[in-house]
N, CA, C and O of each residue as an XYZ file, in Angstrom:
224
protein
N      59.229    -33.581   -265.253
C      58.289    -33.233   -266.304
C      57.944    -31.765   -266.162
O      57.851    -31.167   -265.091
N      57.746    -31.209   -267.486
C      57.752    -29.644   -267.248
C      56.628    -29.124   -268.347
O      56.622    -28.961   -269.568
N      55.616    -28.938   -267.194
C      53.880    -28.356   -268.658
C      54.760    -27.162   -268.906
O      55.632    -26.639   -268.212
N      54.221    -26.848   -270.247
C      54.511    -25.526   -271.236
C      53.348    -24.187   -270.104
O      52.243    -24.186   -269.562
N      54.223    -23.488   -270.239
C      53.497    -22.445   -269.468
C      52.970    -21.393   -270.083
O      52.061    -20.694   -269.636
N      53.655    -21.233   -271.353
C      53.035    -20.367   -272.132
C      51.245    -20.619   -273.177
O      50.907    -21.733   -273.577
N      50.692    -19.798   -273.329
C      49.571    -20.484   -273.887
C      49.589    -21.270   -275.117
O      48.880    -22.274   -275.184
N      50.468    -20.847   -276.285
C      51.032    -21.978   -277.217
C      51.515    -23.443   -276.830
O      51.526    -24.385   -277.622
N      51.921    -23.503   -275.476
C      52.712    -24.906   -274.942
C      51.867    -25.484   -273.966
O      52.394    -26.247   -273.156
N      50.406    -25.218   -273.876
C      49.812    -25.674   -273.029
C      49.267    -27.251   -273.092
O      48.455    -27.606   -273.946
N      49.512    -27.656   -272.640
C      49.338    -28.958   -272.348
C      50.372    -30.045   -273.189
O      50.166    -31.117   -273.756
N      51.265    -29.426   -273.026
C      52.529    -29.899   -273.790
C      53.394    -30.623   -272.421
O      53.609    -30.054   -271.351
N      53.677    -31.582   -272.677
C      54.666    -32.034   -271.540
C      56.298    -32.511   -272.059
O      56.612    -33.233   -273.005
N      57.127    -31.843   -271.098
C      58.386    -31.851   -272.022
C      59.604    -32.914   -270.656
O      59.927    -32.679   -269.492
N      59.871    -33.860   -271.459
C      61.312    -34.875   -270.479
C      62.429    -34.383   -271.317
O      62.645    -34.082   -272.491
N      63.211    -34.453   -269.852
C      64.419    -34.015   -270.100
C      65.495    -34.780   -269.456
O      65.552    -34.811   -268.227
N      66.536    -35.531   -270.338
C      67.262    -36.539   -269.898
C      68.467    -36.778   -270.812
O      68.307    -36.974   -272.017
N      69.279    -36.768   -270.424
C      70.828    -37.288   -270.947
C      71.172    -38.632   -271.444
O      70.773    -39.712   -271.006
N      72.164    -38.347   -272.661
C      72.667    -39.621   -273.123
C      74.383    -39.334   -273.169
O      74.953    -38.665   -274.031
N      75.054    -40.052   -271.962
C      75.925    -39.451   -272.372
C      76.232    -38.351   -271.634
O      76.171    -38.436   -270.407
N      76.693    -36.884   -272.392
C      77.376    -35.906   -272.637
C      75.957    -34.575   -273.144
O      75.937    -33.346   -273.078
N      74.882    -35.664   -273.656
C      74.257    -34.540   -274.663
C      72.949    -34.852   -273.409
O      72.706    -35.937   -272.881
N      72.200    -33.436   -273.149
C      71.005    -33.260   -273.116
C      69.737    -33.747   -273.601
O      70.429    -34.629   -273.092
N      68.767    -34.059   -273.985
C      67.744    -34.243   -274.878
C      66.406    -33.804   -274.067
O      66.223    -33.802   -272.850
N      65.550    -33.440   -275.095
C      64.219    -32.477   -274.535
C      63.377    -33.671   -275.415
O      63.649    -33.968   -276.578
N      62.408    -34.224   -274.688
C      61.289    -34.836   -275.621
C      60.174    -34.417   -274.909
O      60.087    -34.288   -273.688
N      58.871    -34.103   -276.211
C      57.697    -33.599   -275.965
C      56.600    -34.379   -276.315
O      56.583    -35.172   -277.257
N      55.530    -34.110   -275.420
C      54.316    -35.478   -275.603
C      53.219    -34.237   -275.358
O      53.504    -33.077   -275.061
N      52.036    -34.737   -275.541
C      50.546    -35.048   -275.001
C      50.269    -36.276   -274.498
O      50.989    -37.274   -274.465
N      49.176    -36.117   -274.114
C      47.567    -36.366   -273.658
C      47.216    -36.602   -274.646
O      47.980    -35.957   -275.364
N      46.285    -37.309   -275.506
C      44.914    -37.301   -276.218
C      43.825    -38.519   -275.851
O      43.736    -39.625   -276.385
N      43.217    -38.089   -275.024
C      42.652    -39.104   -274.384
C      43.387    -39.929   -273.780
O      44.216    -39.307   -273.116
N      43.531    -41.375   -273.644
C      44.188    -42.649   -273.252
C      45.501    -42.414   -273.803
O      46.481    -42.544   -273.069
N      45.669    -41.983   -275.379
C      46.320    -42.132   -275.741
C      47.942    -41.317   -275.858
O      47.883    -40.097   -276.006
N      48.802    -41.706   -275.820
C      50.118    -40.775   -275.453
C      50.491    -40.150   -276.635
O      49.853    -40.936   -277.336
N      51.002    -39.378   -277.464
C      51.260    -38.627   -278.525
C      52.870    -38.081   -278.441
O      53.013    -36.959   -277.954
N      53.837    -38.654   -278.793
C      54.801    -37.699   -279.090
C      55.270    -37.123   -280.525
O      55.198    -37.463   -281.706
N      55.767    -36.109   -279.794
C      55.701    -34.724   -280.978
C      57.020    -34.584   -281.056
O      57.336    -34.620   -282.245
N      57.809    -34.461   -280.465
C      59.512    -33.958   -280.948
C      60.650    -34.480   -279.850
O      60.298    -34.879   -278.740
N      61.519    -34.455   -280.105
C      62.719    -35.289   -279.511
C      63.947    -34.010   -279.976
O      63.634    -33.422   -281.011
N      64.818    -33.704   -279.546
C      66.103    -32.840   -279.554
C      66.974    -32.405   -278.601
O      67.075    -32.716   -277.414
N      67.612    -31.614   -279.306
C      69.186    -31.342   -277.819
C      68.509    -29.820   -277.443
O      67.576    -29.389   -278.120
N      68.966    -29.194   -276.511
C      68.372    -28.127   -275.874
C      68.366    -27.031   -276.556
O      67.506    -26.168   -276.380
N      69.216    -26.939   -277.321
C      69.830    -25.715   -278.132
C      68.427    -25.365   -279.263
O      68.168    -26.085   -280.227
N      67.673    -24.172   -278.902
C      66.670    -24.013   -279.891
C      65.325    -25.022   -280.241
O      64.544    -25.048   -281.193
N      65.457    -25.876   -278.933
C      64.060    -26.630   -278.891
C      62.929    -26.314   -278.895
O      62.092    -26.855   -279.617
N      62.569    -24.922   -277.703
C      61.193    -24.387   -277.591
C      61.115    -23.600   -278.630
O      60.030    -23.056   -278.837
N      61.747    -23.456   -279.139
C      61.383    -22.444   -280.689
C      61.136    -23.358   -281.953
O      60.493    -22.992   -282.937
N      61.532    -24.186   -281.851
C      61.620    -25.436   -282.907
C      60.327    -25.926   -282.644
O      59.395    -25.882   -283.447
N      60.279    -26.463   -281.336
C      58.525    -26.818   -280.542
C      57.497    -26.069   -281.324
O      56.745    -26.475   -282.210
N      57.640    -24.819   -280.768
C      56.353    -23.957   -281.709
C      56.510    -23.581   -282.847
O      55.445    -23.059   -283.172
N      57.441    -23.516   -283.930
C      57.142    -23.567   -284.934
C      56.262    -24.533   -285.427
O      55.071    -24.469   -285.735
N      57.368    -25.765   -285.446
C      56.352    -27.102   -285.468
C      54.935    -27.407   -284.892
O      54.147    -28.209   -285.394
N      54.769    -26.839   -284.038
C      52.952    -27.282   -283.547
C      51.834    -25.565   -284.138
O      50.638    -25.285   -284.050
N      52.838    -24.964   -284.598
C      51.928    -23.977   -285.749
C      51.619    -24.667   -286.910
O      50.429    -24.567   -287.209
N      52.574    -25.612   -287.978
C      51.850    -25.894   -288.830
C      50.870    -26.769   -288.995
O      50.265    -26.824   -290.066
């Protein structure tokens, strides 16, 4: 598990695990009790994809 280190990715928690051949990055929170996931993808352009997406 890997917290976002930057201040945009903070408290962002990102798994990283294979299917296969392919990579995959999935991202969660915290919100209270409750678990929250936010995005699922292959490595290629994830953390940029990440913060776009949690800007809008």
């Amino acid at each position: 598990r890997i917290l976002g280190t930057t201040s945009d990715l903070r408290g962002i928690f990102i798994r990283k695990f294979k299917i296969k051949t392919t990579e995959y990055l999935l991202s969660y929170q915290m919100i209270g009790e409750n678990l929250e996931l936010i995005m699922i993808g292959t490595h290629e352009n994830y953390y940029r994809d990440l913060k776009k997406y949690l800007q809008k």
